[in-house]
N, C-alpha and C positions, 0 to 999 in steps of 0.2 A: 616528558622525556623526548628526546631527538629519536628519529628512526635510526635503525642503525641500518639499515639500507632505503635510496629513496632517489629519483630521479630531482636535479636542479630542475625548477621554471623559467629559469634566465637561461642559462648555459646546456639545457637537456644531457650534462653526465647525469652518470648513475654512481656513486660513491658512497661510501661505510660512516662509523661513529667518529673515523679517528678526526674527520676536518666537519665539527660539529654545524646541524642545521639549524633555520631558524625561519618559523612562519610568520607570514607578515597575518598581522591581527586584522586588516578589512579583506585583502582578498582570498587571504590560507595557503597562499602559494609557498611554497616550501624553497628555501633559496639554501645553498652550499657555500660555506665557510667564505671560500674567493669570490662568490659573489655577494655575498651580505653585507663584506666588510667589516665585521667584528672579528673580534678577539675571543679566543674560547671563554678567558675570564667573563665579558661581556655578556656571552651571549650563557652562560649560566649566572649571570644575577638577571637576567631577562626573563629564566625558571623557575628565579623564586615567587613564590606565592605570592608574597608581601611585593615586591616589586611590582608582576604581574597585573597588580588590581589598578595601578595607577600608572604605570611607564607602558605603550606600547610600540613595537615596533612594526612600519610602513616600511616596504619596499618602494623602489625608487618610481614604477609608476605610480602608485599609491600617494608617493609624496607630492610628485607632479599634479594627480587632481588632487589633492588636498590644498596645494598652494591655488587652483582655478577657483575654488568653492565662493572663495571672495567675490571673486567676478561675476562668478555664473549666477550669484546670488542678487548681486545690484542690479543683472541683467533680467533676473526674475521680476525681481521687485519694478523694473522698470516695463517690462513688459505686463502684469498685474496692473498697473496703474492705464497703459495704454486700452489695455482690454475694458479695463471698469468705465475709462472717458469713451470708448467706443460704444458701449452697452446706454451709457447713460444719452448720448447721442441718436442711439437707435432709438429709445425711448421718446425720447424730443419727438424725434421725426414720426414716428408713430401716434402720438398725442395730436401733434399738431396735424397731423393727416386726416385724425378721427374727427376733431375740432372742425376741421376746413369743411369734411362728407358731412356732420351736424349740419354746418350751417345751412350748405348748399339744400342737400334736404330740406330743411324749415323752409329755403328761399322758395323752394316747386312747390309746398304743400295745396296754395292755391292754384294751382294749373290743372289743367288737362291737353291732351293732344289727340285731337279729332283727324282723323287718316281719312282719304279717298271721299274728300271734298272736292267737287268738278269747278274749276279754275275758271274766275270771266277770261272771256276772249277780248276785254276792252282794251288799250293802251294807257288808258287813265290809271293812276294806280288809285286814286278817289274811287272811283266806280268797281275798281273789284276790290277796294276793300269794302265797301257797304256790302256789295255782292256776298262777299264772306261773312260779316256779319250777320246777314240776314239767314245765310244758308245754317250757322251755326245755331243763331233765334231757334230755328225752326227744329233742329236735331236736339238740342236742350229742351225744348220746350216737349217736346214727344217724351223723353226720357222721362222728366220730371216737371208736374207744374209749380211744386213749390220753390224753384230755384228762377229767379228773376236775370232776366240777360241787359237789365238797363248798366250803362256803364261797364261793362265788363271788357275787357282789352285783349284783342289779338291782334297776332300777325301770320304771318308762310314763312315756315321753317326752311328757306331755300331763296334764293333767286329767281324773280317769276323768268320762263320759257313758253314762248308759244306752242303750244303744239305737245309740250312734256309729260310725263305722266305728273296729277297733282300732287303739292307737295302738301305735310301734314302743317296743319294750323294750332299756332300753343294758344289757346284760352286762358288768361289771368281772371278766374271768379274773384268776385268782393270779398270769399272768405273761403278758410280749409272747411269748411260745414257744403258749403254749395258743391264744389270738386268733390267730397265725399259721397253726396247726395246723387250726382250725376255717376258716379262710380259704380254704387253698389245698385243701381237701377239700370244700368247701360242695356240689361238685358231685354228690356221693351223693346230695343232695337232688332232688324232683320240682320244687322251684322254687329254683335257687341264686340268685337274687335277692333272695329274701328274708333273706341273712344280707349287708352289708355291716361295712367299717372303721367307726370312729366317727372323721369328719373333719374338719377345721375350716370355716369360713366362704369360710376363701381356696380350700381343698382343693377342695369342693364348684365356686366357682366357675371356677377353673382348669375342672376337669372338664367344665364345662358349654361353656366356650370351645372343648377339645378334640372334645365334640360336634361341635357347629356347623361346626368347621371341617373334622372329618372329613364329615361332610354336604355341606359346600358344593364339598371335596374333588373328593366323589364325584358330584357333579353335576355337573361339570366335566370329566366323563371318565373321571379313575383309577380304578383297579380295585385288589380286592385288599388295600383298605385296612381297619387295622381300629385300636383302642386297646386296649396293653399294657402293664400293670407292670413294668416296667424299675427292679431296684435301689428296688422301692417309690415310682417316681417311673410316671405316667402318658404315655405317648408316642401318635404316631400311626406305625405301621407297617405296612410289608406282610407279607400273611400268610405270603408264601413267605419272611420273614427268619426264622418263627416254625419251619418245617419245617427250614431251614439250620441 
């Protein structure tokens, strides 16, 4: 049944039974006779039941988006599609990113980088590079005697400078076993720091984050914390997991 008093949505009177109302069925705004546009007759077969189930009535915003739905629909579907080639994009670029750190990875496994090796003062670059090989010989050779320095290949990660601080030397071993070897031995040495992996960009930066966070960790209270190679992967642990 119509209210028999009721403010219009459209026109804000306020008006009786005799100029009957009629709400629109998506938003329920209640509209007055002059503004709905029907006919009393009309707008009581709009109250019959049986009409009701199947005929509704939209006001005129209402009809407005209902006529956009089309649009706003193809512009869904079109945007859904852009999103899904975006997503699948992102995926690419990600794959092939992981694909690329793979590779580059496998390609270091044979290296190491020897730091604060003292530079010949010759001009020949013959003469300091034997000079560095031989200073290497002798650091490998302390480290580990089962790792053989015949053929193995370096160079100075820099531009030689007279007078510069040294720069670090990448060692290519004959195999990922020899670099492992020298690795997990470095510690014979007076300064095991100075032999590192040879890693990549992401490696490197990972690492740095692992810092930080064990720092900020440890400012925080915990204790005991420290970073370890796990399966050649970088963690943050406590020491007593390392004793267990």
């Amino acid at each position: 049944m119509s209210p028999k008093s009721f403010t219009c949505s459209k026109c804000s009177k306020t008006t009786n039974d005799k100029k009957l109302s009629v709400s629109c069925n998506s938003c329920k705004s209640i509209l007055c006779g002059d503004c709905h546009g029907m006919s009393p007759t009309e707008v009581r077969v709009f109250e019959l039941k049986t009409i009701a189930r199947v005929v509704s009535f939209l006001c005129v915003d209402c009809k407005s988006l209902m006529a956009q739905i089309p649009n706003i629909m193809k512009q869904l579907e079109e945007l859904t599609k852009e999103v899904h080639h975006l997503r699948l994009r992102q995926n690419m670029l990600v794959t092939e990113g992981a694909i690329q750190e793979l590779a580059e990875r496998t390609k270091r496994t044979n290296n190491i980088i020897i730091y604060d090796v003292p530079e010949s003062t010759s001009d020949k670059p013959l003469q300091r590079q034997e000079h560095d090989k031989e200073e290497c010989r002798k650091i490998i050779t302390c480290v580990s005697k089962k790792v053989s320095c015949d053929n193995v290949k370096l160079f100075r990660l820099g531009k030689f400078q007279a007078g510069a601080s040294p720069h670090p030397i990448k060692v290519v071993m004959k195999s990922k076993n020899d670099a492992i070897e020298i690795l997990r031995n470095k510690t014979k040495l007076d300064k095991p720091s100075n032999i590192k992996s040879d890693q990549t960009a992401m490696q490197r930066e990972y690492l740095k984050y692992l810092r930080d966070e064990l720092e900020n960790r440890t400012n925080n209270g915990e204790q005991g914390l420290t970073i370890k190679y796990i399966q050649g992967q970088p963690k943050i642990i406590c020491k007593q997991e390392i004793k267990n």
